[in-house]
N, C-alpha and C positions, 0 to 999 in steps of 0.2 A: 637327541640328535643335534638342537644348537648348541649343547657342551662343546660336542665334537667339533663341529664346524671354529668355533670359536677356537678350540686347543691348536686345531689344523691351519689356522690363521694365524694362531701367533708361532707356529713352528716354523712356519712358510715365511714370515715377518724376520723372526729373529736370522734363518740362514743364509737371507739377501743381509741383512744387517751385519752380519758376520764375516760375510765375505766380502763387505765396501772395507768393511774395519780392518780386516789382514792387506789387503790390498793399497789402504791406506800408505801415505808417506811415512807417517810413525812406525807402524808395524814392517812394513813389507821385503827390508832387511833381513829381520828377524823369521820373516816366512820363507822365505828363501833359503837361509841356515837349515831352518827346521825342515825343510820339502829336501836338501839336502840330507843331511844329518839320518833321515829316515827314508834314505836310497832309493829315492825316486829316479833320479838319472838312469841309475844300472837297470831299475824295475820299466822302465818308457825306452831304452836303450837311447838315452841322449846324452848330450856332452855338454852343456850349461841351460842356462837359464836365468829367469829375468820379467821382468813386469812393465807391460807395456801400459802409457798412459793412451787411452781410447773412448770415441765417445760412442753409447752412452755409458761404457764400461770398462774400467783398464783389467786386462788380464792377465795371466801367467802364462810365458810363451816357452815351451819347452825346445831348443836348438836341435833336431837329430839331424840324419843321415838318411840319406833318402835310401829305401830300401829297393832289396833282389827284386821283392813281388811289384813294384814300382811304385809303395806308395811313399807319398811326401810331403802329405800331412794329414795329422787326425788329431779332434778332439777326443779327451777321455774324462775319467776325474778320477782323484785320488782321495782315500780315505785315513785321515791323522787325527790325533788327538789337538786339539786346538786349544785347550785350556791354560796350557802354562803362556800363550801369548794372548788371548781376551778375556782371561780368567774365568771363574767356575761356573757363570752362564753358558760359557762354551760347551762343547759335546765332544767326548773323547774318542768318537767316531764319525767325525763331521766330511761332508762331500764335498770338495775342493775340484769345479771343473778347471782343465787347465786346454791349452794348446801346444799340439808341437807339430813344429813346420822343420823343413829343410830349407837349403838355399835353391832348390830348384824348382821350388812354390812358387805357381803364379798368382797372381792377383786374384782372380775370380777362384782359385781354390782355396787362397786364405779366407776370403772373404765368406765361401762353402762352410768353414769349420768353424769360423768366429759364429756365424748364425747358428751353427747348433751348437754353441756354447753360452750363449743367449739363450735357447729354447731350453738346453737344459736346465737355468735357472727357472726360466719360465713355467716349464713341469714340476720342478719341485716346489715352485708356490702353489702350483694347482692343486699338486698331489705329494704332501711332504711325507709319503710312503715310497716314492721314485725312489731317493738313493742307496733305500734299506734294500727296497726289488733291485732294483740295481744289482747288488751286493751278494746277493742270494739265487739270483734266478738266472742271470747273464748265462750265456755260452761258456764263458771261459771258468762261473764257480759251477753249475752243478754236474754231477757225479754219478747221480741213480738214474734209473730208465722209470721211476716215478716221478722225475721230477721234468720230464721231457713236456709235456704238454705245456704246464705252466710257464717254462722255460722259454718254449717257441711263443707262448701268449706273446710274456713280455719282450722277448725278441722282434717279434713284428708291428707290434704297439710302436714299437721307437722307432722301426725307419721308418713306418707312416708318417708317422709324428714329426718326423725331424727330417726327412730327405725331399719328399716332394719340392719342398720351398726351395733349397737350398739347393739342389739342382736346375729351377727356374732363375734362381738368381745368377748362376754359372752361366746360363747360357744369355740372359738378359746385360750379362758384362763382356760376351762375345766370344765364351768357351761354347760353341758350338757343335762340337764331336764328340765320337766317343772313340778309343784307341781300345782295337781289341791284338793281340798278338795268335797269329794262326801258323801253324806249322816253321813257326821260327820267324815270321813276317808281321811286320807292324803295320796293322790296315786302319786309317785313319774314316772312320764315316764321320758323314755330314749331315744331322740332322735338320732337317724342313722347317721343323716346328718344334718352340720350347714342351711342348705334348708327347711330341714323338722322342726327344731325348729322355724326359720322364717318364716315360713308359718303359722306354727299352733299357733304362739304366737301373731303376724297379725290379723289372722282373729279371734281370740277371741275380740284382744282390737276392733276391729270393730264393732263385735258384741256387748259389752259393752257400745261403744260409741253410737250407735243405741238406747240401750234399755234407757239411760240416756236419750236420747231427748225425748224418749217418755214416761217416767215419769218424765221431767219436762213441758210438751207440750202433755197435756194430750187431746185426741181427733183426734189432728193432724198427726196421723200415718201412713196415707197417703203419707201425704209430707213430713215426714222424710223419708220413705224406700225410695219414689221416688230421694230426694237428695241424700243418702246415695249411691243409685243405680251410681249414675248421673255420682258423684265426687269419690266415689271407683275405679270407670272405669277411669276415668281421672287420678288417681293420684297413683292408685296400678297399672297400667299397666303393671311397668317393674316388677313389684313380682309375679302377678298374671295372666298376659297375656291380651288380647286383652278384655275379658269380666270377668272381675278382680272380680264383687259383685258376679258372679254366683259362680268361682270356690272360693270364701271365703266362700260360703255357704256349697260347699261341703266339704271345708277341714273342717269346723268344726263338718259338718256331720261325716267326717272321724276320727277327735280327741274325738268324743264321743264313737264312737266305741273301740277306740285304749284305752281309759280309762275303756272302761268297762273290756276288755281283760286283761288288767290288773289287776284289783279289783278279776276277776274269778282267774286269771292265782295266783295271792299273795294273799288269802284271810286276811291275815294280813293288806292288803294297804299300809306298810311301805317303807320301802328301797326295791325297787325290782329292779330285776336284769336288765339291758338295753337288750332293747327288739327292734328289729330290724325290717326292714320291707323293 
Protein backbone atom coordinates (compact mmCIF):
# COMPACT_ATOMS: atom_id res chain seq x y z
CA UNK A 1 0.00 0.00 0.00
CA UNK A 2 2.88 2.74 0.68
CA UNK A 3 4.30 1.61 -2.95
CA UNK A 4 1.19 2.70 -4.14
CA UNK A 5 0.72 5.85 -2.24
CA UNK A 6 4.41 6.75 -3.15
CA UNK A 7 3.84 5.87 -7.25
CA UNK A 8 0.46 7.97 -6.96
CA UNK A 9 2.52 10.86 -5.62
CA UNK A 10 4.94 11.00 -7.94
CA UNK A 11 2.31 10.75 -10.88
CA UNK A 12 0.41 13.46 -9.26
CA UNK A 13 4.05 15.42 -8.83
CA UNK A 14 5.19 14.84 -12.16
CA UNK A 15 1.61 16.15 -14.14
CA UNK A 16 1.60 19.55 -12.01
CA UNK A 17 5.31 19.55 -13.22
CA UNK A 18 4.54 19.02 -16.63
CA UNK A 19 1.93 21.23 -17.08
CA UNK A 20 4.15 24.59 -15.21
CA UNK A 21 6.74 23.16 -18.00
CA UNK A 22 4.43 23.47 -21.33
CA UNK A 23 2.99 26.34 -20.05
CA UNK A 24 6.23 27.72 -19.48
CA UNK A 25 7.75 30.73 -21.73
CA UNK A 26 10.11 28.22 -23.42
CA UNK A 27 7.82 25.72 -24.36
CA UNK A 28 4.33 27.44 -24.67
CA UNK A 29 4.75 28.32 -28.46
CA UNK A 30 5.48 25.15 -29.23
CA UNK A 31 2.13 23.94 -27.13
CA UNK A 32 0.09 25.99 -28.95
CA UNK A 33 1.41 24.66 -32.47
CA UNK A 34 1.05 21.29 -31.12
CA UNK A 35 -2.81 21.82 -29.33
CA UNK A 36 -3.16 23.27 -32.87
CA UNK A 37 -1.60 20.80 -35.12
CA UNK A 38 -3.80 17.94 -33.28
CA UNK A 39 -7.27 19.99 -33.93
CA UNK A 40 -8.24 21.05 -30.97
CA UNK A 41 -9.79 24.34 -32.26
CA UNK A 42 -12.34 22.26 -34.76
CA UNK A 43 -12.63 19.45 -31.61
CA UNK A 44 -13.68 22.84 -28.66
CA UNK A 45 -15.38 24.57 -31.70
CA UNK A 46 -13.03 27.51 -31.23
CA UNK A 47 -11.15 29.94 -33.32
CA UNK A 48 -7.76 30.67 -31.49
CA UNK A 49 -5.95 30.42 -28.71
CA UNK A 50 -3.40 31.52 -26.38
CA UNK A 51 -1.81 31.25 -22.76
CA UNK A 52 -2.74 33.47 -20.22
CA UNK A 53 -0.03 34.55 -17.54
CA UNK A 54 -2.16 34.16 -14.14
CA UNK A 55 -1.68 33.88 -10.54
CA UNK A 56 -1.30 31.26 -9.11
CA UNK A 57 -1.34 29.58 -12.49
CA UNK A 58 -1.09 30.70 -16.21
CA UNK A 59 -3.48 28.71 -18.48
CA UNK A 60 -4.61 27.92 -21.89
CA UNK A 61 -7.52 30.01 -22.81
CA UNK A 62 -9.44 28.75 -25.71
CA UNK A 63 -11.45 31.91 -27.81
CA UNK A 64 -14.98 30.38 -28.87
CA UNK A 65 -18.37 31.57 -29.80
CA UNK A 66 -20.81 31.83 -27.47
CA UNK A 67 -23.24 29.12 -28.12
CA UNK A 68 -27.29 28.53 -29.30
CA UNK A 69 -27.64 26.72 -25.87
CA UNK A 70 -26.20 30.00 -24.15
CA UNK A 71 -23.19 28.84 -22.95
CA UNK A 72 -20.04 30.96 -22.82
CA UNK A 73 -17.70 29.47 -21.24
CA UNK A 74 -16.28 26.00 -19.99
CA UNK A 75 -13.51 24.27 -18.85
CA UNK A 76 -12.61 20.89 -20.26
CA UNK A 77 -9.14 19.11 -20.97
CA UNK A 78 -7.59 17.74 -23.65
CA UNK A 79 -5.64 14.59 -24.00
CA UNK A 80 -2.03 14.62 -26.44
CA UNK A 81 0.99 13.12 -26.39
CA UNK A 82 3.45 15.44 -24.67
CA UNK A 83 6.63 13.77 -25.39
CA UNK A 84 8.16 15.31 -28.30
CA UNK A 85 8.01 18.78 -26.29
CA UNK A 86 9.19 17.59 -22.44
CA UNK A 87 10.60 14.54 -23.67
CA UNK A 88 10.21 10.73 -22.73
CA UNK A 89 9.30 11.48 -19.10
CA UNK A 90 6.32 12.76 -20.63
CA UNK A 91 3.16 10.62 -21.26
CA UNK A 92 1.75 10.02 -24.58
CA UNK A 93 -1.62 10.61 -23.18
CA UNK A 94 -1.21 13.39 -20.76
CA UNK A 95 -4.43 15.65 -19.35
CA UNK A 96 -4.06 19.09 -20.57
CA UNK A 97 -6.99 21.12 -18.64
CA UNK A 98 -7.66 24.22 -20.81
CA UNK A 99 -10.31 27.00 -20.82
CA UNK A 100 -12.57 28.46 -23.31
CA UNK A 101 -14.45 31.67 -22.94
CA UNK A 102 -16.35 33.79 -25.38
CA UNK A 103 -16.51 37.55 -25.44
CA UNK A 104 -19.61 37.73 -23.68
CA UNK A 105 -18.04 36.03 -20.40
CA UNK A 106 -18.51 37.86 -17.38
CA UNK A 107 -16.23 38.18 -14.75
CA UNK A 108 -17.65 36.03 -12.15
CA UNK A 109 -18.26 33.22 -14.93
CA UNK A 110 -14.54 33.34 -15.84
CA UNK A 111 -13.65 33.41 -12.65
CA UNK A 112 -16.45 29.95 -12.27
CA UNK A 113 -14.32 27.93 -14.77
CA UNK A 114 -10.71 29.26 -13.95
CA UNK A 115 -11.71 27.53 -10.36
CA UNK A 116 -12.57 24.35 -11.72
CA UNK A 117 -9.51 24.28 -13.73
CA UNK A 118 -7.62 24.70 -10.51
CA UNK A 119 -9.72 21.94 -8.85
CA UNK A 120 -9.11 19.77 -11.87
CA UNK A 121 -5.42 19.92 -11.18
CA UNK A 122 -6.18 19.52 -7.67
CA UNK A 123 -8.21 16.06 -8.28
CA UNK A 124 -5.58 14.72 -10.22
CA UNK A 125 -2.96 15.18 -7.56
CA UNK A 126 -5.45 13.69 -5.22
CA UNK A 127 -6.30 11.03 -7.40
CA UNK A 128 -3.86 10.52 -10.50
CA UNK A 129 -6.72 7.92 -11.84
CA UNK A 130 -9.10 11.42 -12.54
CA UNK A 131 -7.97 11.72 -16.09
CA UNK A 132 -7.86 8.07 -17.17
CA UNK A 133 -11.77 8.06 -15.43
CA UNK A 134 -12.16 11.07 -17.16
CA UNK A 135 -11.47 9.37 -20.33
CA UNK A 136 -13.35 6.22 -19.96
CA UNK A 137 -16.27 6.93 -17.85
CA UNK A 138 -17.52 10.66 -18.89
CA UNK A 139 -20.92 11.08 -20.72
CA UNK A 140 -19.68 11.70 -23.81
CA UNK A 141 -17.08 8.23 -23.96
CA UNK A 142 -19.21 5.45 -22.96
CA UNK A 143 -21.23 3.44 -25.15
CA UNK A 144 -22.87 0.22 -23.21
CA UNK A 145 -25.72 0.30 -20.72
CA UNK A 146 -22.90 -1.67 -18.48
CA UNK A 147 -21.23 0.95 -18.29
CA UNK A 148 -24.14 3.45 -16.93
CA UNK A 149 -23.71 3.25 -13.26
CA UNK A 150 -19.99 3.69 -13.16
CA UNK A 151 -20.53 6.52 -15.67
CA UNK A 152 -23.13 8.33 -13.47
CA UNK A 153 -20.64 7.55 -10.34
CA UNK A 154 -18.04 9.48 -11.94
CA UNK A 155 -20.39 12.02 -13.47
CA UNK A 156 -21.61 13.23 -10.17
CA UNK A 157 -18.46 12.80 -8.22
CA UNK A 158 -17.44 15.94 -10.33
CA UNK A 159 -20.03 18.34 -10.16
CA UNK A 160 -19.94 17.89 -6.25
CA UNK A 161 -16.59 18.16 -6.52
CA UNK A 162 -16.20 21.17 -8.63
CA UNK A 163 -19.61 23.15 -8.77
CA UNK A 164 -20.71 23.94 -5.17
CA UNK A 165 -17.48 26.29 -4.73
CA UNK A 166 -17.61 27.77 -7.91
CA UNK A 167 -21.19 28.74 -7.84
CA UNK A 168 -20.61 30.38 -4.30
CA UNK A 169 -17.89 32.29 -5.79
CA UNK A 170 -20.43 33.62 -8.75
CA UNK A 171 -22.61 34.76 -6.50
CA UNK A 172 -20.06 36.19 -3.81
CA UNK A 173 -18.64 38.32 -7.12
CA UNK A 174 -22.37 39.48 -7.49
CA UNK A 175 -23.79 37.02 -10.10
CA UNK A 176 -26.69 36.60 -8.13
CA UNK A 177 -29.40 34.83 -10.48
CA UNK A 178 -30.27 32.37 -12.31
CA UNK A 179 -31.76 32.97 -16.11
CA UNK A 180 -34.15 30.22 -16.87
CA UNK A 181 -35.93 30.62 -20.46
CA UNK A 182 -39.76 29.62 -20.21
CA UNK A 183 -42.09 29.39 -23.24
CA UNK A 184 -39.76 31.62 -25.37
CA UNK A 185 -39.26 34.16 -22.10
CA UNK A 186 -36.19 34.97 -20.23
CA UNK A 187 -37.07 35.11 -16.46
CA UNK A 188 -34.26 36.41 -14.53
CA UNK A 189 -34.59 35.03 -10.65
CA UNK A 190 -32.85 36.46 -7.67
CA UNK A 191 -31.48 34.38 -5.31
CA UNK A 192 -31.68 35.26 -1.38
CA UNK A 193 -29.00 33.47 -0.50
CA UNK A 194 -25.55 32.07 -1.95
CA UNK A 195 -27.42 28.39 -0.49
CA UNK A 196 -30.31 28.98 -2.26
CA UNK A 197 -28.54 29.67 -5.78
CA UNK A 198 -26.44 26.35 -4.95
CA UNK A 199 -29.11 24.34 -4.39
CA UNK A 200 -31.21 25.33 -7.26
CA UNK A 201 -28.56 25.44 -9.78
CA UNK A 202 -27.35 21.68 -8.41
CA UNK A 203 -30.25 20.08 -8.66
CA UNK A 204 -31.15 21.30 -12.11
CA UNK A 205 -27.62 20.24 -13.48
CA UNK A 206 -28.68 16.85 -11.98
CA UNK A 207 -31.65 16.88 -13.40
CA UNK A 208 -30.08 17.58 -16.89
CA UNK A 209 -27.56 14.91 -16.31
CA UNK A 210 -30.35 12.31 -15.68
CA UNK A 211 -32.38 13.28 -18.71
CA UNK A 212 -29.06 13.08 -20.97
CA UNK A 213 -28.61 9.31 -19.91
CA UNK A 214 -31.70 8.58 -20.89
CA UNK A 215 -31.77 10.03 -24.21
CA UNK A 216 -28.59 8.53 -24.91
CA UNK A 217 -29.61 5.01 -23.20
CA UNK A 218 -32.93 4.79 -24.38
CA UNK A 219 -35.03 2.05 -22.43
CA UNK A 220 -32.81 1.90 -19.57
CA UNK A 221 -34.38 4.30 -17.20
CA UNK A 222 -34.64 2.32 -14.66
CA UNK A 223 -31.21 2.05 -14.04
CA UNK A 224 -30.26 5.41 -14.66
CA UNK A 225 -32.76 6.94 -11.71
CA UNK A 226 -31.71 3.90 -9.70
CA UNK A 227 -27.78 5.15 -10.24
CA UNK A 228 -28.63 8.51 -10.23
CA UNK A 229 -30.62 7.76 -6.80
CA UNK A 230 -27.65 5.70 -5.50
CA UNK A 231 -24.49 8.24 -6.30
CA UNK A 232 -26.72 11.58 -5.64
CA UNK A 233 -26.92 10.18 -2.02
CA UNK A 234 -23.35 9.56 -1.99
CA UNK A 235 -21.89 12.34 -3.29
CA UNK A 236 -24.61 15.49 -2.64
CA UNK A 237 -24.77 14.64 0.86
CA UNK A 238 -23.04 17.60 2.28
CA UNK A 239 -25.43 19.91 -0.06
CA UNK A 240 -28.34 18.16 0.10
CA UNK A 241 -28.30 16.07 3.46
CA UNK A 242 -28.55 12.56 4.19
CA UNK A 243 -31.25 11.71 1.20
CA UNK A 244 -29.65 14.31 -1.20
CA UNK A 245 -31.85 12.68 -4.64
CA UNK A 246 -35.20 13.16 -2.78
CA UNK A 247 -34.56 16.80 -1.57
CA UNK A 248 -32.98 17.63 -5.47
CA UNK A 249 -36.32 16.67 -6.47
CA UNK A 250 -38.01 18.97 -4.24
CA UNK A 251 -35.96 22.01 -4.84
CA UNK A 252 -36.61 21.68 -8.20
CA UNK A 253 -40.05 21.20 -7.49
CA UNK A 254 -39.61 24.45 -5.62
CA UNK A 255 -37.42 26.40 -8.59
CA UNK A 256 -40.48 25.63 -10.82
CA UNK A 257 -42.79 27.33 -8.74
CA UNK A 258 -40.39 30.36 -7.82
CA UNK A 259 -40.19 30.77 -11.80
CA UNK A 260 -43.59 30.62 -12.33
CA UNK A 261 -43.99 33.54 -9.47
CA UNK A 262 -42.02 35.33 -11.31
CA UNK A 263 -43.27 35.06 -14.94
CA UNK A 264 -46.97 36.03 -12.99
CA UNK A 265 -45.38 38.55 -10.69
CA UNK A 266 -43.08 40.46 -14.22
CA UNK A 267 -45.39 39.64 -17.03
CA UNK A 268 -42.43 41.13 -19.10
CA UNK A 269 -40.01 38.10 -17.91
CA UNK A 270 -37.19 40.56 -18.18
CA UNK A 271 -34.94 42.05 -15.56
CA UNK A 272 -37.21 41.55 -12.43
CA UNK A 273 -36.69 42.75 -9.25
CA UNK A 274 -34.76 40.07 -6.55
CA UNK A 275 -37.32 38.43 -5.04
CA UNK A 276 -36.67 36.89 -1.79
CA UNK A 277 -37.98 34.09 0.04
Amino acid sequence: MAARTEIDYALAVKHREIYMALLSRPLRDRLLVTLKDEGILTLLDAHDLRVVDATPLPYVRLDITAGANGLVAHCTGVWFDVRPLVGPEGHDDYYLPVLGASEAASAPTLAHELLHLHDLLALIEQDPSYSERALELSINSVSEPSQIGKSIDFELFKIFAMEPQAYRLEYAMGETWIDVSNAGQQVRYHCATAEELVTMRLADYVRSLERRYVDKFPGHDATIRKAVRRWANHHGREVFGAKAYERIQQVNAQSSWKILAELLRWPSGGQSRTHRT
